[in-house]
C-alpha positions as CSV (number, residue, x, y, z in Angstrom):
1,X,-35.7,-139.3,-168.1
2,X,-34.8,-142.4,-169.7
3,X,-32.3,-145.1,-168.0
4,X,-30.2,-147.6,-169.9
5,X,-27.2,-149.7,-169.0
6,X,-25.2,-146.6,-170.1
7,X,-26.1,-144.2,-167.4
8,X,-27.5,-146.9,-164.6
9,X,-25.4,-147.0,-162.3
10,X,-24.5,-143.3,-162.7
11,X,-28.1,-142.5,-161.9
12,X,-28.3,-144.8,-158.7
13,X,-25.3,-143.1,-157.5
14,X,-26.6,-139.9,-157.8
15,X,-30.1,-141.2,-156.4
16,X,-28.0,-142.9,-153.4
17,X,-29.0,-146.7,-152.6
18,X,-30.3,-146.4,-149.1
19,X,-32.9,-143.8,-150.6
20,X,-34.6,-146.7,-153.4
21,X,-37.9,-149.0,-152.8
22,X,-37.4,-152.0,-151.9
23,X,-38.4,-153.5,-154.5
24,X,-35.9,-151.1,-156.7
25,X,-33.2,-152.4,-154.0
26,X,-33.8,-156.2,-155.1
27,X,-33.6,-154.9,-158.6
28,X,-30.6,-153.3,-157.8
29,X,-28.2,-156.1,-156.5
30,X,-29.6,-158.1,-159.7
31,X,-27.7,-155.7,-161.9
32,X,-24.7,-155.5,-159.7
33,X,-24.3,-159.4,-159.6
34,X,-24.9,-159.8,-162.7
35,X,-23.1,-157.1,-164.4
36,X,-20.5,-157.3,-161.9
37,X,-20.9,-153.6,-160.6
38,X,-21.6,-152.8,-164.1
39,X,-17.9,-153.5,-165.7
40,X,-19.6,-156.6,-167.6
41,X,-23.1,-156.2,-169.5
42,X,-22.9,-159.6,-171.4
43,X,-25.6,-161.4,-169.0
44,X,-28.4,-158.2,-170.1
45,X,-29.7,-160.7,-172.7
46,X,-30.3,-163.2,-169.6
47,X,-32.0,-161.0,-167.6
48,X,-33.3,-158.3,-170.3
49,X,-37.3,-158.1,-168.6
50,X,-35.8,-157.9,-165.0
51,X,-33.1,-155.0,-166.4
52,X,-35.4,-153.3,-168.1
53,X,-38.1,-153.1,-165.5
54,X,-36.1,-151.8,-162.7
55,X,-34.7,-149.5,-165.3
56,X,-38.3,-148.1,-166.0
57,X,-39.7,-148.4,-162.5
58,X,-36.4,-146.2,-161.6
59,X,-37.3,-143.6,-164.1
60,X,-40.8,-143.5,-162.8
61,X,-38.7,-143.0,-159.0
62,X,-36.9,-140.7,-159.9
63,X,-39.9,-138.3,-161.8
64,X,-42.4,-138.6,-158.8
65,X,-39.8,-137.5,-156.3
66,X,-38.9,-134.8,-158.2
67,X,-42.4,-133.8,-158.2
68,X,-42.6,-134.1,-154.8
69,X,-40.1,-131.7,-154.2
70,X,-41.9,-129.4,-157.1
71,X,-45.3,-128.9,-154.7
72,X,-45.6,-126.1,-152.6
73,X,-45.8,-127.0,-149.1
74,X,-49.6,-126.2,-148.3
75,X,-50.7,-123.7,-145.4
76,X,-52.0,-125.3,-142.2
77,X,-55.8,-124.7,-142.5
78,X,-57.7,-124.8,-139.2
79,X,-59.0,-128.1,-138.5
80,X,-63.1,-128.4,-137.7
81,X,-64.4,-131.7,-136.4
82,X,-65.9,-133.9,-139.4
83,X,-67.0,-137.7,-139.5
84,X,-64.9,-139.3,-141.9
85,X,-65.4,-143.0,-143.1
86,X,-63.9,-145.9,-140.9
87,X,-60.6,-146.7,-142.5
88,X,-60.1,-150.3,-144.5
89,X,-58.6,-152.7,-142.2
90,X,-55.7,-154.2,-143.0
91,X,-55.3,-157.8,-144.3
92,X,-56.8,-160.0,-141.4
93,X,-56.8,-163.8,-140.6
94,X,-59.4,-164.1,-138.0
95,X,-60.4,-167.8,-137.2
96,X,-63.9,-166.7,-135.7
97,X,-65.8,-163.9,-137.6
98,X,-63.9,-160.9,-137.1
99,X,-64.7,-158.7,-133.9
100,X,-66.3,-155.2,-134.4
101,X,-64.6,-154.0,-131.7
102,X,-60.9,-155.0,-132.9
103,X,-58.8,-152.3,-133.6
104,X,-55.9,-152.2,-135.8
105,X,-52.6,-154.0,-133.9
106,X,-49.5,-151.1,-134.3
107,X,-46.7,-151.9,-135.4
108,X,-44.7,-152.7,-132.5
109,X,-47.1,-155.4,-130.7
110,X,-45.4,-156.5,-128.1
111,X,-44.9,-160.6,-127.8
112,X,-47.3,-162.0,-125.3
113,X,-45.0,-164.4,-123.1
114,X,-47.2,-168.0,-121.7
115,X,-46.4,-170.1,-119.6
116,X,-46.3,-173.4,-121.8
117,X,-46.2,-177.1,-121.0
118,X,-42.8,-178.9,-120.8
119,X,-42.8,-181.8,-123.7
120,X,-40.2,-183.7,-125.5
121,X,-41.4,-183.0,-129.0
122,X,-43.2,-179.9,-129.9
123,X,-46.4,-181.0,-131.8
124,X,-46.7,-180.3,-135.5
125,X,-50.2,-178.5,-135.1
126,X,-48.3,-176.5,-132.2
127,X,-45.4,-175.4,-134.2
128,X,-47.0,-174.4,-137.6
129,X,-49.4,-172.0,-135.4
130,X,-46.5,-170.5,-133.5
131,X,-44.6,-170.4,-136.9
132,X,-48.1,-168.5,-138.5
133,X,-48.2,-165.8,-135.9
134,X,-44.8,-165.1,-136.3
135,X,-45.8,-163.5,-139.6
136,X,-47.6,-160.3,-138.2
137,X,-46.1,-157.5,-139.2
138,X,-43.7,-159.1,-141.8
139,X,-43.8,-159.0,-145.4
140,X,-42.9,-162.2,-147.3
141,X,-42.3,-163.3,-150.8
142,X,-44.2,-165.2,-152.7
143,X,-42.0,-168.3,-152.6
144,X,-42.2,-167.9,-149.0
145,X,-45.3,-168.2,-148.6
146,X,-45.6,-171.1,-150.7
147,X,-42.5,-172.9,-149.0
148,X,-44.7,-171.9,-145.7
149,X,-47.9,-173.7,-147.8
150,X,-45.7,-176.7,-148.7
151,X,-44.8,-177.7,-145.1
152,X,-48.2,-177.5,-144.2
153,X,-49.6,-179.6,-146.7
154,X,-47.0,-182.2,-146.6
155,X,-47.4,-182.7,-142.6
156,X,-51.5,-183.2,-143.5
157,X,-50.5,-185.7,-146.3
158,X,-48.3,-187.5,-144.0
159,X,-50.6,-187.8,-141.2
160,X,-48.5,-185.6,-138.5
161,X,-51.5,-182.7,-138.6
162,X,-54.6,-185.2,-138.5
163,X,-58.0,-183.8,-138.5
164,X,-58.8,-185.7,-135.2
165,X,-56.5,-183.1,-133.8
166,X,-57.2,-180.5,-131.3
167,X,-56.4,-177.5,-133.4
168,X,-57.9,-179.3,-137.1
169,X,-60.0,-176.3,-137.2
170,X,-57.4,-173.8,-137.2
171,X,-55.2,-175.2,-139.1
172,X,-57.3,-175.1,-141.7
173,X,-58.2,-172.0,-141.2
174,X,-54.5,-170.7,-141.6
175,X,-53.9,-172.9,-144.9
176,X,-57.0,-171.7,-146.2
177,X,-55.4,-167.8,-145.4
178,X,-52.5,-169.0,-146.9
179,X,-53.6,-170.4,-150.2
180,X,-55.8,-167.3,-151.0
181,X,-53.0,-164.4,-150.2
182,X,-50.8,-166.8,-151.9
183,X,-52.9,-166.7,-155.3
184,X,-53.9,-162.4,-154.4
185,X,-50.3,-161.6,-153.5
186,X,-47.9,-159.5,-155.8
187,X,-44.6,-160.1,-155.5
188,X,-44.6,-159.3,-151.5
189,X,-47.7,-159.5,-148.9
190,X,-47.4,-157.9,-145.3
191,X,-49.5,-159.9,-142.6
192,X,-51.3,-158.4,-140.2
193,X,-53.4,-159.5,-137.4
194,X,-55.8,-157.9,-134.9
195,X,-55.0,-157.9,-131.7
196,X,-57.2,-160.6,-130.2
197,X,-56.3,-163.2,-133.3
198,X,-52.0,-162.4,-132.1
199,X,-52.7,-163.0,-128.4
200,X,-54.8,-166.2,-129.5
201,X,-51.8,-167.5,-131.8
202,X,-49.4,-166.6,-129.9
203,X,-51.3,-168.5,-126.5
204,X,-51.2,-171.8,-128.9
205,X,-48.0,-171.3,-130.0
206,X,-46.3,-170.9,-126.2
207,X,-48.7,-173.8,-125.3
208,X,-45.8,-176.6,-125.3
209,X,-42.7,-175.9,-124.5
210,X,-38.8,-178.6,-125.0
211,X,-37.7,-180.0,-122.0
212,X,-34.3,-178.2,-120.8
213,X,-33.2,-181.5,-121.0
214,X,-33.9,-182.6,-124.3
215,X,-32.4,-179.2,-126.0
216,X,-29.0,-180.1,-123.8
217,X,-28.6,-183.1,-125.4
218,X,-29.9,-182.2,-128.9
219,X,-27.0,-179.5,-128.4
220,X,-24.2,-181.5,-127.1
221,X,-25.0,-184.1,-130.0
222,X,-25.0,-181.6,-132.7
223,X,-21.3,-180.6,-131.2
224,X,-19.8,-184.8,-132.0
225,X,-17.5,-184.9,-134.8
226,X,-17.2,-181.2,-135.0
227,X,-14.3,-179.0,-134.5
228,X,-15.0,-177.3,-131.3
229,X,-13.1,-174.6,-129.0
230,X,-13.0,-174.7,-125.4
231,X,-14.9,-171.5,-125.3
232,X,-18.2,-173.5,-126.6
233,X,-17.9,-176.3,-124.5
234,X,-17.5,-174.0,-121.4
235,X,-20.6,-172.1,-122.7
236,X,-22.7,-175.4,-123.1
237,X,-21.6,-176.4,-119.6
238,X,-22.1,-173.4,-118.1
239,X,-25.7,-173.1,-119.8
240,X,-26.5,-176.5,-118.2
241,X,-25.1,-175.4,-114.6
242,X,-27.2,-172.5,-114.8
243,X,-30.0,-174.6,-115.2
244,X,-29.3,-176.8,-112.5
245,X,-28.7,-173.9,-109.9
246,X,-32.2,-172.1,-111.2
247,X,-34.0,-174.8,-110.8
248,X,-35.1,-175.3,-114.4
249,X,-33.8,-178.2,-114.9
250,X,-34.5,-180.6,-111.7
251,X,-33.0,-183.5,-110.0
252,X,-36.6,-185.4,-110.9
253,X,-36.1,-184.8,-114.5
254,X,-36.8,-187.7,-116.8
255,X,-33.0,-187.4,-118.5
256,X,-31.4,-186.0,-115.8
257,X,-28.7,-189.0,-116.0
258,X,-28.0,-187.8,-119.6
259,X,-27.1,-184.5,-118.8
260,X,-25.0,-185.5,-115.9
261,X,-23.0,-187.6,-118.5
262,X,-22.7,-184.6,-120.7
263,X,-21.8,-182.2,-118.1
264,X,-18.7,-185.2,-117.1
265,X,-17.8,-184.8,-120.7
266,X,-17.6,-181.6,-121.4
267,X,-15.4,-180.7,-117.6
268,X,-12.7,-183.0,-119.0
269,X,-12.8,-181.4,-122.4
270,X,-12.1,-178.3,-120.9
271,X,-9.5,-179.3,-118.6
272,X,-7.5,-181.2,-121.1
273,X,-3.9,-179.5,-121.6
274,X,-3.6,-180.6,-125.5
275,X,-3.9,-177.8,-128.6
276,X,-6.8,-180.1,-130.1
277,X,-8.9,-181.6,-127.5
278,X,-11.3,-184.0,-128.1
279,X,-14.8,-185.0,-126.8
280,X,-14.4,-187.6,-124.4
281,X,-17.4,-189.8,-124.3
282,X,-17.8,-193.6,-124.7
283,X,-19.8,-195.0,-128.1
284,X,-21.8,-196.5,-125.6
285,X,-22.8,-193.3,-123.9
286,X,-23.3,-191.5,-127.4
287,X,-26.1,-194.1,-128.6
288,X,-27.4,-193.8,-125.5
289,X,-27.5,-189.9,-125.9
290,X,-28.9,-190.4,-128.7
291,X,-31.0,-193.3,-128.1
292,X,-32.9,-190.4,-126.0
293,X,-33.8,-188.2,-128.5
294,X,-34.9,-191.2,-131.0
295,X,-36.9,-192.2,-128.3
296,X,-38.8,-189.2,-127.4
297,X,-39.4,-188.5,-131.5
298,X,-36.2,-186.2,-131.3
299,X,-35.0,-187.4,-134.6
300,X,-37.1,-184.9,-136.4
301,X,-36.3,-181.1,-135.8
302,X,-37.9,-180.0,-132.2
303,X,-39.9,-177.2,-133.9
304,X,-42.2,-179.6,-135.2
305,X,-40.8,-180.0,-138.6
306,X,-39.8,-183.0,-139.6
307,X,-36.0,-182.8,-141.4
308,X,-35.4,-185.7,-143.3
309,X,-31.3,-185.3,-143.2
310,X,-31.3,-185.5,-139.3
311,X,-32.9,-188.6,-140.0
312,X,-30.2,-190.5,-142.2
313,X,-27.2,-188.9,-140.6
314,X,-28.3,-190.9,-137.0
315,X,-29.3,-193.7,-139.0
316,X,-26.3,-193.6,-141.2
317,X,-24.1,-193.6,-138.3
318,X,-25.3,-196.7,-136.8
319,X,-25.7,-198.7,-139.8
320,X,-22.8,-198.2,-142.7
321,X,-21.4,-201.0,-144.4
322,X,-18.0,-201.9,-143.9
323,X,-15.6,-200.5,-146.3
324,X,-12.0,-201.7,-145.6
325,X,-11.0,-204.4,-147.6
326,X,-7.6,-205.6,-148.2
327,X,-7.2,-208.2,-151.9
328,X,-4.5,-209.6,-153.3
329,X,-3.6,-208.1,-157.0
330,X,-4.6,-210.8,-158.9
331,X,-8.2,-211.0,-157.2
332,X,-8.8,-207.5,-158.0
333,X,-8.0,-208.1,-161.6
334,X,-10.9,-210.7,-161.2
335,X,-13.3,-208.4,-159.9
336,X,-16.2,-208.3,-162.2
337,X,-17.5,-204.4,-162.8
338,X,-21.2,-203.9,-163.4
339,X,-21.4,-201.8,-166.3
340,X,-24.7,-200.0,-166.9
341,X,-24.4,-200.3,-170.9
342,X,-25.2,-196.6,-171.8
343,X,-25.7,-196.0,-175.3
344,X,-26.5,-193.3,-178.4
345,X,-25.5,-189.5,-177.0
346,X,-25.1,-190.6,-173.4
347,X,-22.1,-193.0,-173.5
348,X,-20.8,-190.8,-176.0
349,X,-20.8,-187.9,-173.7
350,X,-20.5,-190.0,-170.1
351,X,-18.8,-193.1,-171.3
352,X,-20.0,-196.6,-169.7
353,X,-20.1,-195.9,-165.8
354,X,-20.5,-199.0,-163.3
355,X,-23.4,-199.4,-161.1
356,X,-23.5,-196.5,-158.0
357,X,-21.3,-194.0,-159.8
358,X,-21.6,-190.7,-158.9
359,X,-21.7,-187.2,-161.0
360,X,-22.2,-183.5,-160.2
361,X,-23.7,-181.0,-163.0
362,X,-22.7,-177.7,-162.2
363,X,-23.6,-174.0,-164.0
364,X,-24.8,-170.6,-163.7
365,X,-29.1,-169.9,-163.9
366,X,-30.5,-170.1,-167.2
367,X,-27.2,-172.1,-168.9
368,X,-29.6,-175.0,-168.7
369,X,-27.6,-177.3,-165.7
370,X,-31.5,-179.0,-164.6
371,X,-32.6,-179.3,-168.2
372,X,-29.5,-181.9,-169.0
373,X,-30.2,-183.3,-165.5
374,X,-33.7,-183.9,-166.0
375,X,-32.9,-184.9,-169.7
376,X,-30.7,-187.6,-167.9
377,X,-32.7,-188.6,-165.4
378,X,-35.4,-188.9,-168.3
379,X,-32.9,-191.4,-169.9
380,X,-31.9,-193.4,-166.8
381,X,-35.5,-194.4,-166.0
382,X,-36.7,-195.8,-169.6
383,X,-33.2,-197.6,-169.8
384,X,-31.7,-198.4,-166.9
385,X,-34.3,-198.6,-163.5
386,X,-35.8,-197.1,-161.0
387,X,-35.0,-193.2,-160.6
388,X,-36.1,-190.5,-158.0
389,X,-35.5,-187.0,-159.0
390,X,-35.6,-184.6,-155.4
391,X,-36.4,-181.0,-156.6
392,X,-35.4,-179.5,-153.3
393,X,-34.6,-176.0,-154.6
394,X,-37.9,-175.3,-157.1
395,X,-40.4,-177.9,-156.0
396,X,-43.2,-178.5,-157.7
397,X,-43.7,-175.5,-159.9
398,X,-44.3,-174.5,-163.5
399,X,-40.8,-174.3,-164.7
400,X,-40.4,-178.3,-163.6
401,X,-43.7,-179.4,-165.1
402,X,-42.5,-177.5,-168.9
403,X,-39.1,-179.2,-168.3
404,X,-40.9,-182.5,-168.6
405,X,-43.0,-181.8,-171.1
406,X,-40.1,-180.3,-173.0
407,X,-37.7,-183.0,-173.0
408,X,-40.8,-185.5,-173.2
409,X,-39.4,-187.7,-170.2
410,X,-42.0,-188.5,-168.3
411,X,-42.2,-192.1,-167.4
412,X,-43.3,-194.7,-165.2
413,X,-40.0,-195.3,-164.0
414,X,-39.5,-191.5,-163.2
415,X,-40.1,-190.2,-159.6
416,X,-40.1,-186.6,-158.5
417,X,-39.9,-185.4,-154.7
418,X,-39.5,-182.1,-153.3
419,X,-37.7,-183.2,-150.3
420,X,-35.1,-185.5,-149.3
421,X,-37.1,-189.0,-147.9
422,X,-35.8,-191.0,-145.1
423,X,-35.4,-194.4,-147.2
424,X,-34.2,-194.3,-150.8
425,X,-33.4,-197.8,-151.4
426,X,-36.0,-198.7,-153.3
427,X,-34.5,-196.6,-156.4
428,X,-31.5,-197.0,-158.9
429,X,-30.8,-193.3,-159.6
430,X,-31.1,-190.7,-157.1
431,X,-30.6,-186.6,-158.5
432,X,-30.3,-183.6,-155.7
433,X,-31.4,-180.6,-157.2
434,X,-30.0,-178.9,-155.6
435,X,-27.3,-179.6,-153.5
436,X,-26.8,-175.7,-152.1
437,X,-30.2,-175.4,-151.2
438,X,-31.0,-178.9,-149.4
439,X,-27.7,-177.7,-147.4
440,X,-24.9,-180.8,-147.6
441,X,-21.7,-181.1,-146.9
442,X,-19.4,-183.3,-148.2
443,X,-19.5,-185.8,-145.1
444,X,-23.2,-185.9,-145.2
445,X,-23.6,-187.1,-148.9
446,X,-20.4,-189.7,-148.1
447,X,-22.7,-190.7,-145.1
448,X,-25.8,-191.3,-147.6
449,X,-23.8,-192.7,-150.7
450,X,-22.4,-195.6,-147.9
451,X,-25.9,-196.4,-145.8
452,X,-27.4,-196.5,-149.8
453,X,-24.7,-199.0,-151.5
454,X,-25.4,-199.9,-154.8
455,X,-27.6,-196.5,-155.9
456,X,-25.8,-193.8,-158.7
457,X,-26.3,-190.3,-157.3
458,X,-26.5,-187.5,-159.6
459,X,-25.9,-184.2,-157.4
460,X,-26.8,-180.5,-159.3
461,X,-24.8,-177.3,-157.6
462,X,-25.2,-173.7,-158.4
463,X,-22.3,-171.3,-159.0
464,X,-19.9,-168.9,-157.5
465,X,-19.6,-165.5,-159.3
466,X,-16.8,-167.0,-161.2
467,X,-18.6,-169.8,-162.4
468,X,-17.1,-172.4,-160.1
469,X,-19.6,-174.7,-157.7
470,X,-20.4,-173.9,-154.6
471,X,-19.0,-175.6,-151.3
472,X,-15.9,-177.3,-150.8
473,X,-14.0,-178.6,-153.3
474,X,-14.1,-182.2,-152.0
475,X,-17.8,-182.2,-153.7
476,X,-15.7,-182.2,-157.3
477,X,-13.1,-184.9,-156.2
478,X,-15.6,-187.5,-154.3
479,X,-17.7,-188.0,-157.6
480,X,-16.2,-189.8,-160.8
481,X,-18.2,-187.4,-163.6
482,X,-17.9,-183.8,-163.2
483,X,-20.5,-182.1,-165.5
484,X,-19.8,-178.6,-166.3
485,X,-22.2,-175.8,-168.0
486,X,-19.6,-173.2,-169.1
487,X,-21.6,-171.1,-171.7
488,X,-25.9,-171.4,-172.5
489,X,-26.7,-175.0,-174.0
490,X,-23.3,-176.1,-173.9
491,X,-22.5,-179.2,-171.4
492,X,-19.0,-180.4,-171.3
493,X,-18.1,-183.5,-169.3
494,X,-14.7,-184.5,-167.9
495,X,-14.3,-188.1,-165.6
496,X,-13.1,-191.2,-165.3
497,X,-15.3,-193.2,-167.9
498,X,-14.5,-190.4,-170.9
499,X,-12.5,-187.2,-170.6
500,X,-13.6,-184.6,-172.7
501,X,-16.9,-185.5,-173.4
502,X,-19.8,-182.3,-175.0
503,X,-23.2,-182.2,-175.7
504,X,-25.6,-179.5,-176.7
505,X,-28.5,-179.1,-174.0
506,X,-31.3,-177.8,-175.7
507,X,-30.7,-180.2,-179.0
């Protein structure tokens, strides 16, 4: 049977969804999203191979389950005792030779609970073991396993896994395990693990424990600026009093003072009478809240990865620049601008922006959105500075290294990171690509545009369904060039420096 896009959909139906592979499944809400549930075809030349391949792998479904169904069910025969071979063990990551005497885990392996170590900062080494054995069992894609890879690698380069550590061994044991399913895999890999390698993982893993403490105020932090309900803070508080009364959390704890604070805090919160209560804690008490966590190496993520936007949100907080100035008409009209001095295709397109402007380049996969960013970037850097370009969303991977090549941009000038760094000052230009993936809100870019005076930011979103960004709309009015893809290789530009503005991408 042959599928096309003419009897598709007609033949999933028929098939019924929950019945596919899951691979077929994946295939499946491609087509959906792409043809819009099948009432628009016009992206097939897009994604032709992908169509095409689930159309064929369908066919190929569909004829071996009607074969199935074909066979004759055979006749029970009597069974006589025979030795049969010793069945292939599944994929196994065993840090000392493998055991003879290991069977193969089932399916459902129970979590082995320890009793771990109270600490203020689980270790790095610690966390990427726990976060390891948490792969039995699971199947993962590749880019999974190479964000997985990533991590690890970075935290080595960086010094936070050292191999003066206690667990050096193993650690490079698992990115060694790693690195080779990564380059074996398929599209998916299922891990598995013998029993004696899980209890062994899972022992380092529940080794260290977060202080009750620390997680309380990490929690009641996160809650500041946020709308909140009474129903949370009672369920913080409550949490916290639970604590107390168990005896989890003790009267000799380090930060016990802290969470007394917090637990004042959040009693008035909750007894306030007004429709929008408010938090009701002095600055004073809030740095020193936070002052805690900084202090105990807090400001990175407690599961032992570091997260670089915790890191300039507390910072940010502390340090911005003042903003609020009030000038008299005619000074204003004295203010000198510091105009960049684009040129050829750019100011044509952009106009003549003043130093620490800010754009956003938004369109749908394959219109060729991070080819005109990397184009610009390209162009920033042999003209004007000093530019970082943060590939958040595809990292270091083929597709960046041809887009390079392609638009012949490489440069002395031009840096490229695959996550967001702590300081940034030391660059002219700064490009998120992209902003969906690294996860920011409106407020957080404000919060880095103002601790980062004086730097242009060039921020790349993916699309709705419709062809709009994603996120809120204050993303469009905060920046002063909005950079649209509408249609493949077409780039039209609307802002305050030149309305109107179009360029061809691929020129």
């Amino acid at each position: 049977m042959k599928i096309t896009s003419d009897n598709y959909f007609a033949t999933v139906a028929k098939v019924g969804v929950e019945n596919l592979s899951p691979a077929l499944k994946k295939g499946h809400e491609l087509i959906e999203k792409a043809t819009k549930n099948g009432t628009n075809w016009n992206a097939y030349g897009t994604f032709k191979k992908q169509f095409d391949l689930t159309f064929e792998v369908l066919a190929k479904f569909i004829e071996a389950s009607e074969k199935s169904k074909q066979s004759p069910t055979p006749k029970p025969e009597k069974q006589v005792a025979v030795k049969t071979e010793k069945p292939v063990k599944p994929y196994q990551t065993n840090y000392k030779e493998p055991s003879r005497n290991n069977k193969t885990p089932n399916k459902k392996q129970p979590k082995q609970k320890f009793n771990g170590k109270d600490v203020e900062l689980i270790s790095p080494e610690t966390a990427f073991i726990r976060r390891f054995a948490s792969l039995h069992n699971k199947t993962k894609s590749k880019d999974q396993v190479l964000s997985f890879i990533r991590s690890l690698q970075k935290a080595i380069i960086e010094k936070r896994v050292r191999k003066t550590s206690k667990h050096a061994k193993l650690i490079e044991y698992i990115q060694k395990q790693l690195v080779d399913s990564y380059k074996k895999m398929g599209k998916e890999i299922t891990f598995k693990f013998s029993d004696a390698d899980l209890i062994k993982y899972q022992k380092i893993g529940g080794g260290e424990v977060v202080m009750n403490s620390v997680r309380f105020i990490k929690a009641y932090i996160n809650l500041q600026g946020k709308e909140m309900t009474k129903e949370k803070a009672k369920n913080l508080y409550n949490r916290i009093a639970d604590a107390l009364e168990t005896k989890k959390l003790t009267p000799t704890d380090k930060y016990i003072k802290h969470v007394k604070i917090i637990l004042s805090s959040l009693e008035h919160f909750v007894k306030q009478q007004s429709s929008k209560p408010t938090l009701s804690i002095t600055e004073a008490q809030l740095n020193g809240l936070e002052g805690v966590l900084k202090e105990c190496g807090c400001n990175h993520s407690l599961n032992g990865f570091d997260d670089e936007r915790e890191d300039f949100k507390t910072d940010a907080t502390k340090t911005l620049p003042p903003r609020n100035k009030i000038l008299n008409s005619q000074d204003v009209i004295e203010l000198k601008t510091d105009k960049l001095g684009f040129s050829g295709k750019w100011l044509t397109f952009i106009g003549n922006p003043s130093r620490g402007f800010s754009a956003m380049i938004f369109g749908r996969p394959k219109f060729g959105k991070s080819y005109l960013a990397i184009d610009f970037a390209g162009y920033l850097a042999r003209y004007h500075g000093k530019v970082l370009y943060i590939a958040y969303e595809e990292g270091f991977d083929d597709t960046l290294k041809q887009k390079l090549q392609e638009k012949n941009v490489a440069h002395p000038n031009l840096f490229v990171s695959d996550y967001i760094p702590t300081k940034i000052s030391g660059y002219d230009f700064v490009f998120i690509d992209s902003v969906n993936k690294a996860g920011l809100s409106p407020e957080e870019l404000d919060l880095l545009e103002r601790k980062n005076s004086g730097i242009s930011y060039i921020y790349i979103f993916q699309t709705t369904k419709d062809g709009n960004h994603k996120g809120a709309m204050e993303h469009k009015h905060n920046v002063d060039v909005v950079i649209e893809v509408p249609e493949r290789g077409i780039a039209t530009q609307y802002g305050r420096y030149n309305q109107g503005g179009e360029m061809k991408v691929f020129a």
